[in-house]
N, C-alpha and C positions, 0 to 999 in steps of 0.2 A: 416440470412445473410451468403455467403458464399464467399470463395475467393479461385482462381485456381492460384494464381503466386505469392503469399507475402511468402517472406522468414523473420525469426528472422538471420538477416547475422551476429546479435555481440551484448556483453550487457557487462556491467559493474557496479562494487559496490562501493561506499566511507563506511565505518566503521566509527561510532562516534568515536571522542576525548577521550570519557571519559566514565564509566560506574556508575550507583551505585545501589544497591543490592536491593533487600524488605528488607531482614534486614536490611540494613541499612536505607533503610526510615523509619522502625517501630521505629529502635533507634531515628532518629529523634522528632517523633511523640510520644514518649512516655509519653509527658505530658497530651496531649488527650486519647490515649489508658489505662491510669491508671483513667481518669477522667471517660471514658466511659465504662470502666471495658471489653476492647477487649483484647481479649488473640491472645498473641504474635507469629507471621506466620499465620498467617490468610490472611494475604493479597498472599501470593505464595502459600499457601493451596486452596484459590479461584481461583484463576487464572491460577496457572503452572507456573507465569512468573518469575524465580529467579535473574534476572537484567534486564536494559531499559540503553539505551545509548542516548549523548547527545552534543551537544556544546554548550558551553559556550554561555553568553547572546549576540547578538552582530554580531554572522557567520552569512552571508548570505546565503536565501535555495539557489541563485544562484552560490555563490561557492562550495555548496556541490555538487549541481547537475554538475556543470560545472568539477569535478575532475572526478565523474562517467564517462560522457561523452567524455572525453579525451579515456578513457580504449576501448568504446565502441568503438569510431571510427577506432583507432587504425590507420593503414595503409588504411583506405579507402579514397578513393579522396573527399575531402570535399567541391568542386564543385557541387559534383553528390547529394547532401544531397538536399533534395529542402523544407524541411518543417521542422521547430522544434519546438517540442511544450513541454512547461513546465507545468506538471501538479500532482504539489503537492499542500495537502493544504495551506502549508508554503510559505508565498510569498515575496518577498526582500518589494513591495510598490503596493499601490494599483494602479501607475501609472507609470510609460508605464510598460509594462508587465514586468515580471519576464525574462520572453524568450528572451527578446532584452540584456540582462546581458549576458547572457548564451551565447546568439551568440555574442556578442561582446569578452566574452573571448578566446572564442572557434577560431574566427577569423573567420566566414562559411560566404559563399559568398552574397553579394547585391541580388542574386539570387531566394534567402533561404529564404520562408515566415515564419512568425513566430507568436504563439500566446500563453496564457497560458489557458489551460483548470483544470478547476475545479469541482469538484466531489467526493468531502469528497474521504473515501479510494478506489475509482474506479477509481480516476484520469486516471493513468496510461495504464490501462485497456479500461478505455473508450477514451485515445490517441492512443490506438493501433486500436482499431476499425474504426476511424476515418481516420487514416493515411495510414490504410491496404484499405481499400477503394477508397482513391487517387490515390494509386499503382498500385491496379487492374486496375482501370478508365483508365491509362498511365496518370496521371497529371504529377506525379513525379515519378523519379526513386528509391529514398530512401527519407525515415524519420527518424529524431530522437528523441525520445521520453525520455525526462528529470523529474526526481523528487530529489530534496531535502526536506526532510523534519527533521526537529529540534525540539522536544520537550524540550529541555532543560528551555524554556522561563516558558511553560504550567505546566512543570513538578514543577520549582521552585516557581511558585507562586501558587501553588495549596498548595505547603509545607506551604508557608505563611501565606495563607489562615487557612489551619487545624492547625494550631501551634497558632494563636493569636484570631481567633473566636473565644469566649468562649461560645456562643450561638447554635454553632454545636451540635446535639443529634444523639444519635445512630442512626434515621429515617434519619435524612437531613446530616449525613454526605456519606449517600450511593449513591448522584449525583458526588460525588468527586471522587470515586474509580477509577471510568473508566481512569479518569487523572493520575492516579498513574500507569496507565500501556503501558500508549501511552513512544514510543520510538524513534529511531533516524536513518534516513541512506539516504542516495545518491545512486540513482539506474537510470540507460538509456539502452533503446533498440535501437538497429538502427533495420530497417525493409527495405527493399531491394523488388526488384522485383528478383522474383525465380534465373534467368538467372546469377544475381549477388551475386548468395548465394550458390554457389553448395554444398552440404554436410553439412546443414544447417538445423534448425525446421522451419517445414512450419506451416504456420499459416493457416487454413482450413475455420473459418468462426467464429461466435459468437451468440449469441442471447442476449436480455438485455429486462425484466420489469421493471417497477416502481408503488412505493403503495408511493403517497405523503399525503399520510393520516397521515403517519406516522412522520412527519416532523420534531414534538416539543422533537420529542423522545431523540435528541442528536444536542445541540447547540453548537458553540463556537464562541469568540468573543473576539476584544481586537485588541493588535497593535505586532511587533514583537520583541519587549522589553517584551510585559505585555499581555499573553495571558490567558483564561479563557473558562473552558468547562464544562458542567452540563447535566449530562445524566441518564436515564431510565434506566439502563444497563438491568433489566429481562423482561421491555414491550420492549426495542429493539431488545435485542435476539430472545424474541416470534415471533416477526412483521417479524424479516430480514430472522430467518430461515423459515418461512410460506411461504415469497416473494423469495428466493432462492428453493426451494421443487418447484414451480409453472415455475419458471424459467428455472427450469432442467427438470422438465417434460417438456417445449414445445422444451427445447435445446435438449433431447433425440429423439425427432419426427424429428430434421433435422440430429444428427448424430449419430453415433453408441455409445454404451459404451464402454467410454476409457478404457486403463489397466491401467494408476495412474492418480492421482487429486494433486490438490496443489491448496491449498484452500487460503484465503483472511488469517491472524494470528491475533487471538484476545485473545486468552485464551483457557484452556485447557476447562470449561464448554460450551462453545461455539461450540471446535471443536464437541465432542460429540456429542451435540445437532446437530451441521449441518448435523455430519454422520448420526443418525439416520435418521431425517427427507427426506435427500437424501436417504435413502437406500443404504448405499455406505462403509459399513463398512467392506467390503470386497476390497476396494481398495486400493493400498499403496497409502501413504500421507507422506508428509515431514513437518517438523515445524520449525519454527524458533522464538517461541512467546516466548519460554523460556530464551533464552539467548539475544533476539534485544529486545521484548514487542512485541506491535501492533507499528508498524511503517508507520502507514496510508499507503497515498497509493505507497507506495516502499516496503510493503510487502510481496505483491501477488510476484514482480518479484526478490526480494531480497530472496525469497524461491525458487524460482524458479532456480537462480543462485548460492543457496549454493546446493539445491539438487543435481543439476548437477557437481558440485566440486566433492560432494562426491559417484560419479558415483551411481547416482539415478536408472537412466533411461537407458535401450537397444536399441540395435538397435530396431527400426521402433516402438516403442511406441508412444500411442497415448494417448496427456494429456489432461484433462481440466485445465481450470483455473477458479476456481469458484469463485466470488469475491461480495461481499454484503458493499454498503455505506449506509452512514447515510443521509437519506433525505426521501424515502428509494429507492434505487437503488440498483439492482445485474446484471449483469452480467457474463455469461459465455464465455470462448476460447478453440474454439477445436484445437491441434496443434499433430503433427507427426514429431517423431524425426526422425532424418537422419537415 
């Protein structure tokens, strides 16, 4: 898929509330860690990730996203916005969308269609693919694309979980890790037709497989008090980096090899693993798993947006965005900076 006129015209971030550390979780958990004889950092020794951020039980992802959103539009006429879509995992209800929050606080016009797309941590990713396609078409002139997303609920009751099970063994407490790394943040792109975006990252086109074979690998479930996730973490890394390696070979057959990547954030073994398997460990990369976690899907562009703070990228670079969900789904974005 490719596109001649979609511009990234503006994007914006919310920071979690609050942080708390691996150490500090092991301190938490030190009643199971002495019971299971686990030696202490082990969990930031695994992963890379030395904090995860969060709100309180309670925030809605709508106002997280809704604060994002604010940044992104900024001065743009919010008439011209014709499409928004929210698509975090985090959802305010399972009814009426998320997005009708979002545009209600935002104030966007009767105009503005609106819906929430979901897609484990490709949301975002797979709103921009969608939205970039309208633009092309001329349906609309811009979109904006919204994620809150909150671990705070997932994070807290996963602690609860491993603090009063006593039944957890060294084998079955390793569906729980992956929860101890999910994190927290507010991120939105507005997307423009070219004409409205002068000096601006174009967006080029994308590619996207899917292996739903992989399905059972990474669940969650629950309400947005009381959330719960159970995951495969080394059959999902095998599945996602095999379906991303496949995904980049056919996305390399429609564009060139970029000069940086900025990949989906999950962990420091992960990133690895994906470099390798892409062949790509010659490209700069930016991170952000260290200091947010995995922050589903406001990752990809939450990396994306601090890269750029900390002047990443040159003039007329050209990035991917590699991005891998759990169901299994990846995604690729080819974009050219101004």
């Amino acid at each position: 898929m490719k596109f001649n006129s979609v511009a990234l015209r503006s994007w914006g971030y919310e920071e979690p509330a609050h942080f708390k550390s691996s150490d500090e979780i092991e301190m938490e958990l030190s009643s199971i860690y002495e019971r299971l004889k686990l030696p202490a950092g082990r969990l930031e020794l695994q992963t890379g990730i030395k904090r995860r951020g969060y709100w309180p039980r309670g925030e809605r992802p709508s106002s997280i996203a809704t604060l994002a959103a604010k940044k992104a539009i900024g001065n743009f006429p919010k008439e011209d916005i014709g499409l928004l879509i929210h698509a975090s995992v985090c959802r305010d209800f399972l009814e009426p969308a998320t997005a009708s929050m979002v545009h209600h606080n935002l104030g966007l016009s009767s105009r503005c269609a609106l819906f929430d797309l979901s897609n484990a941590c490709l949301g975002v990713i797979s709103a921009t693919m969608m939205a970039a396609s309208q633009i092309e078409a001329g349906v609309i002139k811009a979109a904006l694309i919204v994620s809150g997303e909150n671990s705070g609920p997932l994070l807290l009751k996963t602690l609860e979980i491993l603090k009063n099970d006593t039944s957890i063994s060294r084998q079955s407490i390793k569906k729980y890790i992956a929860s101890l790394t999910i994190g927290s943040a507010g991120v939105a792109f507005l997307l423009t037709h070219e004409s409205l975006a002068i000096g601006c990252p174009k967006i080029l086109g994308g590619h996207t497989l899917t292996d739903s074979s992989a399905v059972e690998l990474c669940q969650g479930s629950g309400t947005l008090e009381d959330l719960v996730m159970e995951t495969d973490s080394e059959a999902l890394m095998k599945a996602g980096v095999a379906l991303a390696r496949a995904t980049w070979d056919e996305f390399q057959s429609e564009f060139p090899r970029p000069k940086k990547i900025i990949a989906h954030q999950v962990g420091s073994t992960h990133r690895r693993g994906f470099q390798e398997a892409l062949n790509v460990l010659d490209l700069p990369d930016f991170m952000t798993f260290p200091e947010y976690g995995n922050t589903g899907s406001a990752a990809l562009p939450l990396t994306f947006m601090k890269a750029h703070e900390a002047n990443f990228f040159a003039a007329h670079d050209t990035v991917a965005f590699a991005g891998i969900g759990s169901g299994l789904t990846s995604s690729m974005l080819f974009l050219e900076m101004p």
